[in-house]
C-alpha positions as CSV (number, residue, x, y, z in Angstrom):
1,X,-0.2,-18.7,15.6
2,X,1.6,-20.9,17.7
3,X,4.9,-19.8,19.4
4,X,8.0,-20.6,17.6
5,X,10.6,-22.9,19.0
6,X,13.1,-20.4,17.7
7,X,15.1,-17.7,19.3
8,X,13.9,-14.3,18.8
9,X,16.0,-12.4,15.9
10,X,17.0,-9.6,18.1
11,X,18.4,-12.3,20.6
12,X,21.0,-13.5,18.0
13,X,24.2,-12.7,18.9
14,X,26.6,-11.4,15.9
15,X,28.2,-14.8,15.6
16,X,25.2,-16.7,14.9
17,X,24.0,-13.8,12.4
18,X,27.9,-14.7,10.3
19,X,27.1,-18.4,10.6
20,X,23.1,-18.8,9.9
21,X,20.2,-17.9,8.5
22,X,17.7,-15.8,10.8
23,X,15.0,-18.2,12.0
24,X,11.8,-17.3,11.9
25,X,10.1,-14.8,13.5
26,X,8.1,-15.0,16.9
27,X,4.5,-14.5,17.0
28,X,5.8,-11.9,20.1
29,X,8.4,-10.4,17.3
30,X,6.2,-10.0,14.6
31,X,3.8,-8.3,16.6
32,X,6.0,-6.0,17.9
33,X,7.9,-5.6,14.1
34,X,4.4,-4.6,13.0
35,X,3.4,-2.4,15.7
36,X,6.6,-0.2,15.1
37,X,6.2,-0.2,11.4
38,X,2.7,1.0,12.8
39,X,4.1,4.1,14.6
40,X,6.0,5.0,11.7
41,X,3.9,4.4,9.6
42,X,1.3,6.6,11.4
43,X,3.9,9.4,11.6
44,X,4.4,9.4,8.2
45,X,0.9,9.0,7.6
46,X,0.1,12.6,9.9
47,X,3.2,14.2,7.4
48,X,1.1,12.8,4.7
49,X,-1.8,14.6,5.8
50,X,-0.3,18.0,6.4
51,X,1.2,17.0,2.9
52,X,-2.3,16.7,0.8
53,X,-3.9,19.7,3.4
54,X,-1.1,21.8,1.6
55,X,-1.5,20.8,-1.6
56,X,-5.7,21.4,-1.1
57,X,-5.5,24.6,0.3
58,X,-2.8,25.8,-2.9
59,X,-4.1,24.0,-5.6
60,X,-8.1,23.2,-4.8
61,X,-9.1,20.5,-6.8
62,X,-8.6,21.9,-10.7
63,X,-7.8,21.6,-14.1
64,X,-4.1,21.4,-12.7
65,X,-4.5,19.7,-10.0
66,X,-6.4,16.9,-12.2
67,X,-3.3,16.9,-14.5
68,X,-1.0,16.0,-11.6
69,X,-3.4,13.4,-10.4
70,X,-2.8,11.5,-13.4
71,X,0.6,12.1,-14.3
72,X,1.7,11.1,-10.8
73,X,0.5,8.1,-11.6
74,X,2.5,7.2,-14.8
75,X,5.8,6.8,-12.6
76,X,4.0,4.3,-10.3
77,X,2.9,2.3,-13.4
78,X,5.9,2.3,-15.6
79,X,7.9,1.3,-12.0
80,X,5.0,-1.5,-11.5
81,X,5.1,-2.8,-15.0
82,X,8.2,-2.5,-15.9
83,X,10.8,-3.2,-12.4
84,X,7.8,-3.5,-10.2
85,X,7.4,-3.7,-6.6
86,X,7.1,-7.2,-7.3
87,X,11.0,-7.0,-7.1
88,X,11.5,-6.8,-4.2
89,X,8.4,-9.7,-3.5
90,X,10.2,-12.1,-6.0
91,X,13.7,-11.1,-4.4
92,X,13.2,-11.6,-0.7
93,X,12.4,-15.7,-1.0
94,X,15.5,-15.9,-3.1
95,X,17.6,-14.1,-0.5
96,X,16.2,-15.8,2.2
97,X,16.8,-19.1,0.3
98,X,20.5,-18.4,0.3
99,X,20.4,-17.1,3.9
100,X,18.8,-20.3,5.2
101,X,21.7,-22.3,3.0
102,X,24.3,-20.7,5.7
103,X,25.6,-18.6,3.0
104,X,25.2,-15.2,4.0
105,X,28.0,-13.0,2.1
106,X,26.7,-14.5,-1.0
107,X,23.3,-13.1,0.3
108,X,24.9,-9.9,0.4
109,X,26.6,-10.6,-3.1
110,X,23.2,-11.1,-4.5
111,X,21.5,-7.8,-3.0
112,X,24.4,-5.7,-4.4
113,X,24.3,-7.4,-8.1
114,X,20.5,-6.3,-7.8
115,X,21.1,-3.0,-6.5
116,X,23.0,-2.7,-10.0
117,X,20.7,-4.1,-11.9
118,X,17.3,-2.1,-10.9
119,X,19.6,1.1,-11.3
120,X,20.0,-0.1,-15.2
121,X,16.4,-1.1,-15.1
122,X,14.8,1.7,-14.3
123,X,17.2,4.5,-16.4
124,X,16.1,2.7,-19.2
125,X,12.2,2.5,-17.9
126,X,12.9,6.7,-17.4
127,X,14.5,7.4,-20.9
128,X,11.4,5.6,-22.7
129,X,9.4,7.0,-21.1
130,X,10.3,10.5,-21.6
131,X,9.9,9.2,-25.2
132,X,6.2,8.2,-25.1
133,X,4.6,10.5,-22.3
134,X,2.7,12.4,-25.1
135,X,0.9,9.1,-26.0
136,X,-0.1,7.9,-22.3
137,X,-2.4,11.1,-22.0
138,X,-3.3,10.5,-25.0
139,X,-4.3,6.9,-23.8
140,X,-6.3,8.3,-21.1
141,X,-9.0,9.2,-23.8
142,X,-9.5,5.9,-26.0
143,X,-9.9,4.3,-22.7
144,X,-13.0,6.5,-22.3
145,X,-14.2,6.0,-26.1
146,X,-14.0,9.9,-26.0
147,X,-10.9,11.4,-28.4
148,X,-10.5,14.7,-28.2
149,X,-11.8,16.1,-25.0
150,X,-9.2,17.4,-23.4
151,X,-7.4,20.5,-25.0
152,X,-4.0,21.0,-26.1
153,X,-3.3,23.0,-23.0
154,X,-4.4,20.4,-20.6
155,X,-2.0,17.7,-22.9
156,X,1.2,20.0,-22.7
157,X,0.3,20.0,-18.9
158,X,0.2,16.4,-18.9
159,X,3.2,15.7,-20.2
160,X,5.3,17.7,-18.9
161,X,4.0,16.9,-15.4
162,X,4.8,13.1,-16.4
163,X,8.2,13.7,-17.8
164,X,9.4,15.7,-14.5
165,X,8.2,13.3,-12.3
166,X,9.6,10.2,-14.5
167,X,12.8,9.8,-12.5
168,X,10.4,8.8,-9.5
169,X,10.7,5.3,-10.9
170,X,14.6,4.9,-10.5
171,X,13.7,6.4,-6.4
172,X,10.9,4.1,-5.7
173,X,11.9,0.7,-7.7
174,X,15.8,1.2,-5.8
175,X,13.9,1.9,-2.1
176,X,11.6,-0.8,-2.5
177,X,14.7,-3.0,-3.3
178,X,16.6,-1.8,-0.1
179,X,13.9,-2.3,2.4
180,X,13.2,-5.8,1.2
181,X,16.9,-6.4,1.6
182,X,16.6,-4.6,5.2
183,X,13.5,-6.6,6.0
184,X,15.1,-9.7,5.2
185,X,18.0,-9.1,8.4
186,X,15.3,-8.0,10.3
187,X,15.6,-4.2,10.0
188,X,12.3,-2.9,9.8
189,X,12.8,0.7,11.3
190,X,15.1,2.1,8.7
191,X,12.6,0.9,6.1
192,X,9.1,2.2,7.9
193,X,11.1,5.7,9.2
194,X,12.0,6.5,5.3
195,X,8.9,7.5,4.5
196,X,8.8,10.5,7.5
197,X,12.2,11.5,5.3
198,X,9.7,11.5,2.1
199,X,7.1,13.8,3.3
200,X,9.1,16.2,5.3
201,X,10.9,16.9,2.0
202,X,7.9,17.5,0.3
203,X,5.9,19.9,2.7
204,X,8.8,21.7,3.5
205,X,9.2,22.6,-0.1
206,X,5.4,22.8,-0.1
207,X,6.0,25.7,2.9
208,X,8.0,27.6,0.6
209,X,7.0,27.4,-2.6
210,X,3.3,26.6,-2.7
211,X,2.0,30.3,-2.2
212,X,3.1,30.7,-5.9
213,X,0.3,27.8,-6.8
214,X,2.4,26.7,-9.5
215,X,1.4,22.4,-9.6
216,X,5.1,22.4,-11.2
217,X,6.6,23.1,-8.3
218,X,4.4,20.2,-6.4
219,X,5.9,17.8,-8.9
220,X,9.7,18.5,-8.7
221,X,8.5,18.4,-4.2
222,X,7.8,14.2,-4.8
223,X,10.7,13.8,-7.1
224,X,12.9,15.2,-4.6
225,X,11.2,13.9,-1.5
226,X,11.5,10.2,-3.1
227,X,15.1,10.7,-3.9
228,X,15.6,11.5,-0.1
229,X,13.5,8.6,1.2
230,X,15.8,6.2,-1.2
231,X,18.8,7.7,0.2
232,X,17.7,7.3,3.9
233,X,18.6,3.4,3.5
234,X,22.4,3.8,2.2
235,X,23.6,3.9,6.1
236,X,22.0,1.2,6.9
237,X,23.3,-1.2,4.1
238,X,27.0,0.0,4.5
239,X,26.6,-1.1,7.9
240,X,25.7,-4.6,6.6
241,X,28.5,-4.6,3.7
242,X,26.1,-4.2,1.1
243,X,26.6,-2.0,-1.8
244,X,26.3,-1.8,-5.8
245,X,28.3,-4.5,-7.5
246,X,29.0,-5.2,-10.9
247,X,25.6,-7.4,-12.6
248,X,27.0,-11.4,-12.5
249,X,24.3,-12.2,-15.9
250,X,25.6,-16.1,-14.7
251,X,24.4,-16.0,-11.6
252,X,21.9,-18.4,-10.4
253,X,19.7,-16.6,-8.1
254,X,19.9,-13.6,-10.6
255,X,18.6,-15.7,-13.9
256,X,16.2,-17.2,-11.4
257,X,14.8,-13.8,-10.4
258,X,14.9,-13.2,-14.6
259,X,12.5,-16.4,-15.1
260,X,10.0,-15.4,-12.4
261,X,10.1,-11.5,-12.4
262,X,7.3,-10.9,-15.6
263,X,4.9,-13.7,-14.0
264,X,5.8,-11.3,-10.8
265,X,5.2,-8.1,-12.4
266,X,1.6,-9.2,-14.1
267,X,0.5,-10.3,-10.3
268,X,1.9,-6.7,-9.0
269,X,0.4,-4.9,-11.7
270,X,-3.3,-4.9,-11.2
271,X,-3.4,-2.0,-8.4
272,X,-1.2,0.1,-10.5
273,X,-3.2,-0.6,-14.2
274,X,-6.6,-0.3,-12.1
275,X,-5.1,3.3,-10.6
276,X,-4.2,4.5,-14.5
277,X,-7.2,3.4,-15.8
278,X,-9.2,5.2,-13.3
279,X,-7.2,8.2,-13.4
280,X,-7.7,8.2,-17.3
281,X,-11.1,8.4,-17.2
282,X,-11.5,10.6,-14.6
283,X,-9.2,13.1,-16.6
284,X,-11.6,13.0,-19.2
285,X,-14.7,13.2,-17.0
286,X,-16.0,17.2,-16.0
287,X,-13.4,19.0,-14.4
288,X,-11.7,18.0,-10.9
289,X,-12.8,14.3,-11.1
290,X,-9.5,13.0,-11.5
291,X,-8.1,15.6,-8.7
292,X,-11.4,14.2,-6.1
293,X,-10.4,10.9,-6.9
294,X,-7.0,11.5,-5.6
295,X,-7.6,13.2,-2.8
296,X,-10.5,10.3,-1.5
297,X,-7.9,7.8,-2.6
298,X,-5.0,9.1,-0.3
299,X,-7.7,8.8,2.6
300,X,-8.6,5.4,2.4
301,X,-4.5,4.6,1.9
302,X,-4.3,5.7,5.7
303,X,-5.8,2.7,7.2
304,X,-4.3,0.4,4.8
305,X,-0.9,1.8,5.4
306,X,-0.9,2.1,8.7
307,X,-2.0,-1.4,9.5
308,X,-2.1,-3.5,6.2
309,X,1.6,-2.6,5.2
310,X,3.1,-3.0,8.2
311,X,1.8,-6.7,9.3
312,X,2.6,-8.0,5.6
313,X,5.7,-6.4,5.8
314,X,6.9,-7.8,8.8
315,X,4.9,-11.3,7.9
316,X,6.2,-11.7,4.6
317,X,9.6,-12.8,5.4
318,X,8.6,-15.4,8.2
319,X,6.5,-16.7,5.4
320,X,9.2,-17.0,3.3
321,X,11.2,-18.7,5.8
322,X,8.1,-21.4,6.3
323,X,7.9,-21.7,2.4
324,X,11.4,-22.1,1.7
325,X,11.7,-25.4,4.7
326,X,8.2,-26.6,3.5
327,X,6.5,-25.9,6.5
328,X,3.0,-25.8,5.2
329,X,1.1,-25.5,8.4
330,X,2.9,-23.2,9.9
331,X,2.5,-21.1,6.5
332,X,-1.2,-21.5,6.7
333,X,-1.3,-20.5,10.0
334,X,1.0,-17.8,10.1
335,X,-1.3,-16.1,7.0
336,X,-4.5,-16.9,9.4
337,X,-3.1,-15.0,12.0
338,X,-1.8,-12.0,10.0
339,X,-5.5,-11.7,8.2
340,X,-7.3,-11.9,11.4
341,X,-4.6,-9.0,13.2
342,X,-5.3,-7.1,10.0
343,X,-8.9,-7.3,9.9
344,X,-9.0,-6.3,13.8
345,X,-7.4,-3.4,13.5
346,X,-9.1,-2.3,10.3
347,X,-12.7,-2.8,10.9
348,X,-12.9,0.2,13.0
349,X,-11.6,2.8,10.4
350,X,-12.9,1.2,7.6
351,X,-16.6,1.6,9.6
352,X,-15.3,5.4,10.6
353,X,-15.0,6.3,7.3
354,X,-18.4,4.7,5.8
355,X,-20.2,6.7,8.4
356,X,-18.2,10.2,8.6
357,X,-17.1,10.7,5.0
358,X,-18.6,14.2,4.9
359,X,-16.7,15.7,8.1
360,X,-13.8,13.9,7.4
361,X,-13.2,15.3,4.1
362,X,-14.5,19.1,5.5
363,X,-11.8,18.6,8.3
364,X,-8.8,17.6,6.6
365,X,-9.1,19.7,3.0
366,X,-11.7,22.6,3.0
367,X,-9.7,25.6,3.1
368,X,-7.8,27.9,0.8
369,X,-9.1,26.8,-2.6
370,X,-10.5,23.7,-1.9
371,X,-14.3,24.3,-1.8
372,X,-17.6,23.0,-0.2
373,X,-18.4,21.3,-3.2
374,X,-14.8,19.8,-3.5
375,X,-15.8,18.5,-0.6
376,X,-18.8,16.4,-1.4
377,X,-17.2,15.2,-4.3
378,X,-14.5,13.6,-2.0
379,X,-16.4,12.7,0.3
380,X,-18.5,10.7,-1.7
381,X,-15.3,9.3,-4.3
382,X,-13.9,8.3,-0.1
383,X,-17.5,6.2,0.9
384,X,-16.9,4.0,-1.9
385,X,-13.2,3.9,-1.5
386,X,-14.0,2.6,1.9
387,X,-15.9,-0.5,0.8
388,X,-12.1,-2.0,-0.7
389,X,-9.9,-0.6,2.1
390,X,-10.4,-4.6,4.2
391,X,-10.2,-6.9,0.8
392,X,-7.1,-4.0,-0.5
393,X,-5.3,-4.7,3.1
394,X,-5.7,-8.5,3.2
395,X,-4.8,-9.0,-0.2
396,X,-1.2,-7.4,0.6
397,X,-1.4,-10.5,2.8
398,X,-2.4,-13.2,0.4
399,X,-0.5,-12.1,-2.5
400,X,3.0,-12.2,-0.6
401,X,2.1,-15.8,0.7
402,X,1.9,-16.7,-3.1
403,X,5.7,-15.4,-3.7
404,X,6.6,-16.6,-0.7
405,X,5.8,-19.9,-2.3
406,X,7.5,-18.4,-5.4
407,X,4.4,-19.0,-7.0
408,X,4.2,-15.9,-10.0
409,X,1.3,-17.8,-11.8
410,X,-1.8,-17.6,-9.8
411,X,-1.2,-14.0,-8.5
412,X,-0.5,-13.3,-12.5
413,X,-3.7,-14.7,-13.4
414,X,-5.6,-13.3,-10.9
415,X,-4.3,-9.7,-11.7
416,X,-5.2,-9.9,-15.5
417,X,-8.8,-10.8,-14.5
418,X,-9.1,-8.1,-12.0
419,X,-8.2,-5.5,-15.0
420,X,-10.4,-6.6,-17.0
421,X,-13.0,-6.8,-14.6
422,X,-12.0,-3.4,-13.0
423,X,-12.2,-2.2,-16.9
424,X,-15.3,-3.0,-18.1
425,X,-17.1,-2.0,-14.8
426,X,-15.3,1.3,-14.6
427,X,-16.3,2.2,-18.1
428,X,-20.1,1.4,-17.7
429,X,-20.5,2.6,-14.4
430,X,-18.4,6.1,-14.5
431,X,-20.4,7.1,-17.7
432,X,-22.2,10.3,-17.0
433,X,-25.7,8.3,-17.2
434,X,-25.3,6.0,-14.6
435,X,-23.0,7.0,-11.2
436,X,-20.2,9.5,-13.1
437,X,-16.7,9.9,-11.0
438,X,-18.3,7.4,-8.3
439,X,-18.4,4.6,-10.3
440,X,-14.8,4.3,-10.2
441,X,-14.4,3.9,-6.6
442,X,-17.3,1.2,-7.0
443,X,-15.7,-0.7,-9.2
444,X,-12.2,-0.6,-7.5
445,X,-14.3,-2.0,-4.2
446,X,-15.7,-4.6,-5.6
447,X,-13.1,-5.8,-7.4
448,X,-11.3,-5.9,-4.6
449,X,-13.5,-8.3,-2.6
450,X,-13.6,-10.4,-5.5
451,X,-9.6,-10.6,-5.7
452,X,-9.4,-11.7,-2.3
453,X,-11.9,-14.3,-2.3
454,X,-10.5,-16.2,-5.0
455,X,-7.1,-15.8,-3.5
456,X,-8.1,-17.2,-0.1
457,X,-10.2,-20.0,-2.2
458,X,-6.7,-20.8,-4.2
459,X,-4.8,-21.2,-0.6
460,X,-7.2,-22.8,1.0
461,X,-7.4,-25.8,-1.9
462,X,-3.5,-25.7,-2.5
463,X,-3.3,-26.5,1.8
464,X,-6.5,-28.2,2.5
465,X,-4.9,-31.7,3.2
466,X,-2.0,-30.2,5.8
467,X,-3.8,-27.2,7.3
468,X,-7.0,-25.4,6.0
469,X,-7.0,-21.4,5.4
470,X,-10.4,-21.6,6.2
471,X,-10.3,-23.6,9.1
472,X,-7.3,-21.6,10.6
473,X,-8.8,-18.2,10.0
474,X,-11.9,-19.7,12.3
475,X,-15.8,-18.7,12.1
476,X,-16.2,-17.3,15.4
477,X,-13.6,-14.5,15.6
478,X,-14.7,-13.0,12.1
479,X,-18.0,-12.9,13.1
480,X,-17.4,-11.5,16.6
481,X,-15.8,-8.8,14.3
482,X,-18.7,-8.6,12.2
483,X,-21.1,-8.0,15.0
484,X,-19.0,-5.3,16.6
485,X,-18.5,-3.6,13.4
486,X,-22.2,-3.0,12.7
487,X,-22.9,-2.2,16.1
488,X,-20.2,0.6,16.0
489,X,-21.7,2.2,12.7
490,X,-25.0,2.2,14.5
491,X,-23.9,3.9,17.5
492,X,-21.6,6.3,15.4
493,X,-24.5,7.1,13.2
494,X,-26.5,7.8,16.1
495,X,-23.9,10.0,17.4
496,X,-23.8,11.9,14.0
497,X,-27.5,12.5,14.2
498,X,-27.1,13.7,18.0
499,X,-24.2,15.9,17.5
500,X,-26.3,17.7,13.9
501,X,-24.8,19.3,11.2
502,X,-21.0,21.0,12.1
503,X,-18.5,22.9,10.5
504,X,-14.9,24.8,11.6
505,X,-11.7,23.2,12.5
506,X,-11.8,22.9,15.8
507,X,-15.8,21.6,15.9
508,X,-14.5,19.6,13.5
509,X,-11.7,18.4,15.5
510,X,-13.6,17.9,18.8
511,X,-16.3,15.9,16.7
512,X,-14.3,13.5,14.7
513,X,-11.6,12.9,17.8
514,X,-14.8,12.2,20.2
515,X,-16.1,9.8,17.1
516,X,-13.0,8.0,17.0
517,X,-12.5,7.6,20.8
518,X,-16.7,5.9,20.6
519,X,-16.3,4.0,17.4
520,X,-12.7,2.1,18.6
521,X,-14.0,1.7,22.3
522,X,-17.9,0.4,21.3
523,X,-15.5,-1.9,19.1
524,X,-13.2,-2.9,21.5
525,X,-15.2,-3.2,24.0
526,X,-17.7,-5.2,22.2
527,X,-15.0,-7.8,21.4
528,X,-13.2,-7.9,24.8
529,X,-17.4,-8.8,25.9
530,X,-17.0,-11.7,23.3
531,X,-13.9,-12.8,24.7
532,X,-12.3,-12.3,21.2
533,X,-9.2,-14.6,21.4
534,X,-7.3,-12.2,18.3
535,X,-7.9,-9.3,20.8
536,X,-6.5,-11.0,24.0
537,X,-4.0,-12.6,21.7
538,X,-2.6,-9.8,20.5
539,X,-3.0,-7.7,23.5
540,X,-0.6,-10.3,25.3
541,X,1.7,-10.3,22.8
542,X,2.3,-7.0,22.5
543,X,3.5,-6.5,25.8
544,X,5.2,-9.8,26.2
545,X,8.6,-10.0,26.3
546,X,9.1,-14.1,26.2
547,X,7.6,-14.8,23.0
């Protein structure tokens, strides 16, 4: 990506912040934007593991523990289908459209008329769904074809676990509304340090309470740890004058945000519909395959979180900014960029994981309850996660170049085919005759790759006469990539087979640590041999100061 003409944001002086819109980001800004979301992200993501060791070592993976695996997922989908994190995707080119006008209290109008407006949103999301919780576990077993296998014990469970953890939706729609608003001043630390707030809540009430192994008390733990994380953004908006103001229904940004929000919420959806319908079925599989498909899934989150989050989150509003003056090329190019840093620092974990499920799994969850043969179910459920966690982390890319555009549609489209895709392979391949609990995590994979191919295809023909996706993502750095990638599972594999068969923490520890330190430097090393321009490029602009 080229280096903007434009100051950097955090050279503005308070003056031309009153006066202007922010211009957009640097190459040299976003990079370093995306490399501290990356340490915070990274912190929280060491939280999260003490977080789901806890919870392991307590619960095991269970009857109950399969109960809260689904029911933690109702919030998520009620939020997605309902307010959506497509909110805050839809709202951020409508704020920046007003910023870039010059009009920049009306910005902060708009943000407090929508603070308003998610908090009626979502109370009335929480009410009904207190109402129908019986009826989604209920759901979970017509999507199977299988009424009636689970008992009345494991429904009361169910629905109680959902109906606690309800008011999650209010927390999460309302944080992923402030942080947009943050990201679009150019405040990404309050936004990537919230979720340290988040899991310190929750393990400390872990600490305390989890000895009495009651999954109740694990539930009430993320209700309160998301109402913290929400409230960690309140400084930071009174600083900027923003706050909760009475819904203007006549406002023009507002009914525009009304026209594009349910296109917005069917492109946001698919992730969230894809996770309940897997959960479903795994609830009605044998017992502790929803509870192993949790626990693999919140491993192969780490990678995507830690590097996929962060550079779309500190893309997405320079893409706005390109997409809202027409820039076209620069749009195209900016997205080329952000899916080649993405895929750089990716590759290696996703190749980690592929090739060290087993230990991984052994090291992070087997104690206290959680078994040997827990362990091999995750591990397994986490191989085939492992297969989405690229296509999962670029598509966070593609899909917030589409809003960007303000383009609901295609991403709308393309969600609704990826359900019922993800449906009808899920269904076939999870049945007890063909791959059981690891069909899921198949299915979710390649899904996945197919999503993102048609959504680079889509960009790629919308820009092909001003700047081609294709062409700007290049040949030759992917498959330098490529090449470094299989030679790193090679070598890892050979250092598995060296090293034999190991068990106990700190084996454990000494193994996987010396695993990481080969796989990223065969990588690394590989590249820098190549003379991978996205390496040097981002190597230079991370500790460049002029860009």
């Amino acid at each position: 990506m080229p280096v903007s003409s434009e100051t950097d944001p955090g050279s503005r002086t308070p003056d031309e912040s009153d006066n202007s819109a922010p211009p957009p980001s640097s190459p040299g800004f976003l990079l370093r934007a995306s490399t501290l979301l990356v340490g915070a992200t990274m912190l929280s993501r060491l939280l999260g593991l003490v977080r789901e060791m806890l919870i392991a070592g307590y619960y095991g993976a269970s009857g109950q523990t399969d109960s809260f695996a689904f029911a933690i997922i109702v919030p998520e989908l009620l939020r997605t289908l309902i307010i959506s994190g497509a909110v805050a995707s839809v709202f951020i080119p409508l704020m920046t459209e007003t910023q870039k006008s010059g009009k920049l209290e009306e910005a902060k109008r708009l943000a407090g008329i929508m603070l308003t407006f998610i908090t009626f949103a979502a109370l009335i999301v929480v009410f009904a769904g207190e109402a129908i919780a019986p009826y989604l576990v209920k759901l979970s077993e017509i999507l199977t074809y299988s009424p009636g296998t689970l008992d009345l014990k494991k429904i009361a469970l169910t629905t109680n676990l959902i109906r606690i953890m309800l008011p999650i939706v209010i927390f999460v729609g309302l944080w992923g509304l402030m942080g947009g608003i943050l990201n679009t001043f150019d405040n990404f630390h309050v936004p990537g340090l919230a979720p340290l707030a988040w899991n310190g809540t929750i393990i400390a009430l872990l600490v305390i309470y989890g000895a009495q192994e009651k999954i109740y008390h694990v539930a009430w733990a993320f209700v309160l740890g998301h109402a913290v994380q929400m409230a960690f953004h309140f400084p930071a908006l009174q600083k900027l004058g923003i706050k909760p103001l009475a819904i203007d229904w006549h406002h023009p940004m507002l009914r525009k945000f009304l026209v594009l929000a349910p296109a917005a919420v069917l492109a946001y959806a698919a992730p969230a519909v894809n996770a309940f319908i897997g959960q479903g079925i795994a609830l009605n599989l044998e017992e502790s395959s929803a509870s192993s498909l949790m626990y693999a899934f919140r491993i192969q989150q780490l990678p995507m979180s830690v590097f996929g989050v962060s550079v779309a989150t500190a893309l997405f509003p320079t893409l706005s900014r390109y997409a809202s003056s027409g820039d076209g090329p620069r749009l195209v190019r900016s997205l080329a960029t952000g899916l080649r840093m993405t895929a750089l620092a990716v590759i290696p974990a996703v190749v980690f994981f592929l090739v060290l499920p087993q230990q991984t799994i052994e090291l992070i969850y087997q104690r206290g309850k959680f078994d040997a043969d827990d362990t091999a179910r995750v591990a397994g459920a986490l191989f085939w996660y492992s297969w989405a966690i690229l296509p999962m982390s670029l598509l966070l890319l593609t899909a917030r170049t589409f809003f960007s555009e303000k383009d609901t549609r295609t991403p709308a489209i393309l969600g609704t085919g990826t359900i019922i895709l993800y449906y009808i392979l899920a269904v076939n391949l999870s049945s007890p005759e063909r791959f059981g609990l690891f069909g899921l995590p198949m299915s979710n994979s390649f899904v996945a790759w197919i999503f993102l191919l048609f959504s680079i295809a889509i960009i790629n023909y919308r820009h092909k006469n001003e700047t081609s996706l294709v062409s700007a993502i290049g040949f030759i750095s992917p498959v330098q990539m490529l090449l470094a990638a299989i030679i790193e599972a090679a070598v890892l594999y050979g250092y598995s087979s060296l090293i034999g068969e190991i068990h106990g923490t700190l084996p454990l520890i000494g193994f996987l640590a010396g695993g990481a330190v080969i796989g990223a430097a065969v990588y690394l090393g590989l590249l820098k041999i190549f003379g991978n321009q996205d390496l040097s490029a981002t190597i230079k602009r991370l500790f460049s100061r002029e860009n």
